[in-house]
N, C-alpha and C positions, 0 to 999 in steps of 0.2 A: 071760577071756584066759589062756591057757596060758604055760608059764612063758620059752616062745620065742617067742611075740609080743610078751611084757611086754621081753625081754631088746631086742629087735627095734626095738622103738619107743621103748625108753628110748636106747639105743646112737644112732639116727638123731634122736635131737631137736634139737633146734638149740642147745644149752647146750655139747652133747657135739663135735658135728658142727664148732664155731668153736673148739673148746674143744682138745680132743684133738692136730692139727697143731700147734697154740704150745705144748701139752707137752711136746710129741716134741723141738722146736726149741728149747726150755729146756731140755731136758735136754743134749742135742748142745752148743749154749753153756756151760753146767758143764763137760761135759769137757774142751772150749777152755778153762778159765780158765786166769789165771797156777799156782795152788795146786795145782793136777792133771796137766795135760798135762806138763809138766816130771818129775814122778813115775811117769810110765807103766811104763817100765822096772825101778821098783824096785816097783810093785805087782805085774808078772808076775813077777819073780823071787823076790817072797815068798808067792805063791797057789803058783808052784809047788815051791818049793823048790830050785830049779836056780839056778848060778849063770850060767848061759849061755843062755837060755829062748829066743834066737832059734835056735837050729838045729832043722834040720829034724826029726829026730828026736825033739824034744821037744816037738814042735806038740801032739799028744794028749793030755796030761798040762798044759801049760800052758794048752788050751782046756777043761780039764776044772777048772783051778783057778778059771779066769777066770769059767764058769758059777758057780761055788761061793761065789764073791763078789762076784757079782751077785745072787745066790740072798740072802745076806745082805741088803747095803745095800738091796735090792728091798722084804724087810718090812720095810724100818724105816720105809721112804720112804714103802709103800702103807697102811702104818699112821697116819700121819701123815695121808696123803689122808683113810682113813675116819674118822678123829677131825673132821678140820676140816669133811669132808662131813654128817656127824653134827652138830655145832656151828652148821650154816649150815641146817639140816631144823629144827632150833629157831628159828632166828631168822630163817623166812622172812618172818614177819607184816610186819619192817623190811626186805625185800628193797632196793625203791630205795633209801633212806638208808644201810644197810649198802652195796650196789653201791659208791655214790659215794667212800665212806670209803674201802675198798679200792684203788678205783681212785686215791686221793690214795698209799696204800700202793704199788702198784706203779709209781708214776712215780716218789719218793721212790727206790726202792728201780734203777729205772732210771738215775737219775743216780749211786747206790750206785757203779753197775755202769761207769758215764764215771769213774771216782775221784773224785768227793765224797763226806764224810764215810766217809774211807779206814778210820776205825778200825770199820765196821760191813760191811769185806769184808777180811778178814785172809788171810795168806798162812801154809799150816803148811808144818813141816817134817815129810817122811817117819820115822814113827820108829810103825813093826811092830809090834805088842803078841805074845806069845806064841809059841808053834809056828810054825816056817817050812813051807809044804806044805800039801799038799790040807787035809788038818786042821784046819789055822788059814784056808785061805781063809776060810769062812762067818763065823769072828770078825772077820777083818780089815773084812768088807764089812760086816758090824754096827757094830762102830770107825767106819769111814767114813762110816757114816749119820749117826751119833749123832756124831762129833768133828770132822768136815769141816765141819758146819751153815755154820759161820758165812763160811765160803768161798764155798757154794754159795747164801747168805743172797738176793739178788738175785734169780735166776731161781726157786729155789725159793718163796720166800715169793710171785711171780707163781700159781706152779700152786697151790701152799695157800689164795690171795686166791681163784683159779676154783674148788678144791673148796667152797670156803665157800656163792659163788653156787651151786655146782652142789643143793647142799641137799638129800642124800642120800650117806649113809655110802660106800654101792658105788658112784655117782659119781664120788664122790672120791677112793676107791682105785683106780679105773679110771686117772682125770686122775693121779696118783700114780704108777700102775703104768709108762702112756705115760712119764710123764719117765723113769722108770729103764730105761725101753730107749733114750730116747733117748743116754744117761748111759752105758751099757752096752754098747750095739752097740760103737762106737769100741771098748772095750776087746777083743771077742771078734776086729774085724778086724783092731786091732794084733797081736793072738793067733795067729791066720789066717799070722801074717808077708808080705801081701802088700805086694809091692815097691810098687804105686802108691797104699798106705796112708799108707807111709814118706816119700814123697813131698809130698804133702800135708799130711801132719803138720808138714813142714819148712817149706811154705809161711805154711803157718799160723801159727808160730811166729816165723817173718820179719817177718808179718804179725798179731800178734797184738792190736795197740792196733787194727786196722779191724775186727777180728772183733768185740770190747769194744765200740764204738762201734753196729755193726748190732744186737749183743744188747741193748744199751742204749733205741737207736729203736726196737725191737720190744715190749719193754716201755714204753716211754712212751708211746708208742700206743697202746697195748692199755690202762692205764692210764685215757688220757683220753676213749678211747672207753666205760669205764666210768664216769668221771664225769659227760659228758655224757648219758650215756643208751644212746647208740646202740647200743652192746653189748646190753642186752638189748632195743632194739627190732628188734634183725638176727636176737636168740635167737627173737623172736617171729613175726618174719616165716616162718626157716628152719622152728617149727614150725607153721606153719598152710602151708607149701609143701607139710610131708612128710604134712601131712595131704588132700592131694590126690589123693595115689601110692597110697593103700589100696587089697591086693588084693580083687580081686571074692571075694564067700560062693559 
């Protein structure tokens, strides 16, 4: 197997394939929290150094910061992924018992996210480290990997629970890599300055304990579909389907 079949059929397994959409969707949830969405504005204005980052004229330079700190918080996050994917390649011998555990972990961590036990999702205050501008972007998105944690404690520790099952380093930085677009995108379209972004964001905000609430039953599902099993008998099913689709030699 060549190193684009191997990619091929690791990418369509069924670990990945369940896996990969609820990354996407934890990460997009992180940028809804309370501890972020309310900071958007002072993240684009210290990636780019501007004190005005919505005019039009500064779209280039403000999507050019915005890249640069997502570029950051990206390794801290995909590093994290391959650590815990690594971690889970060791301990697949206990896969179901370990499953179970975690899935006790992200429903825990789901009610985290409903506000129980409030002091294990903390709210920060914006406060910049270093150089304003393109320069300090990549610090600041390093900062936010590493000092936001316990903010994004909730849905993240969801995708580090699925790296673990995934049980493989580049798995897990994949499931990793997905959150931080999900995470990410939102900043590039705030970026973008599109008017029906602004829009939404307002919604959202009006609305932000329902938003809390479906990120919460997303993880407590997912959760107890881990405890019960069925996660990985839908992983099992998913790959004996894809092992159907193989192209003819």
């Amino acid at each position: 197997m060549d190193i684009g079949e191997f990619f091929a059929s690791s990418v369509t397994s069924g670990a990945l394939v369940l896996a990969l959409p609820l990354a996407a969707v934890a990460g997009l949830v992180s940028f809804l929290s309370p501890c972020i969405l309310p900071l958007v504005p002072g993240y684009l204005g210290f990636v780019s150094g501007l004190t005005d980052p919505g005019q039009p004229g500064n779209r280039r330079r403000v999507l050019t910061g915005v890249a640069l700190f997502i570029l950051g918080f990206g390794a801290v996050f995909t590093l994290y992924g391959a650590a815990f994917g690594a971690i889970g390649s060791w301990l697949v011998r206990w896969q179901d018992p370990l499953m179970r555990v975690l899935g006790v972990v992200v429903i825990l961590m789901g009610l985290v996210l409903l506000g129980g036990f409030s002091w294990l999702q903390q709210t920060r205050k914006f406060r910049a480290p270093g150089r304003k501008g393109l320069a300090g972007a990549p610090v600041l998105g390093v900062v936010f990997g590493l000092g936001w944690t316990p903010c994004m404690g909730p849905t993240l520790s969801a995708v580090l629970s699925l790296s673990v099952t995934a049980a493989s380093a580049w798995r897990g930085a994949l499931l990793a890599f997905v959150y931080c677009l999900g995470l990410g995108i939102p900043f590039a379209l705030v970026a973008f300055g599109l008017n029906w972004v602004s829009r939404v964001l307002a919604v959202v905000r009006a609305h932000i304990r329902a938003v809390n609430i479906a990120g919460a039953a997303m993880l407590i599902i997912l959760g107890v579909l881990m405890v019960s099993g069925l996660w990985v008998k839908w992983i099992y099913q998913l790959q004996n389907l894809a092992g159907t689709f193989l192209m003819p030699v």
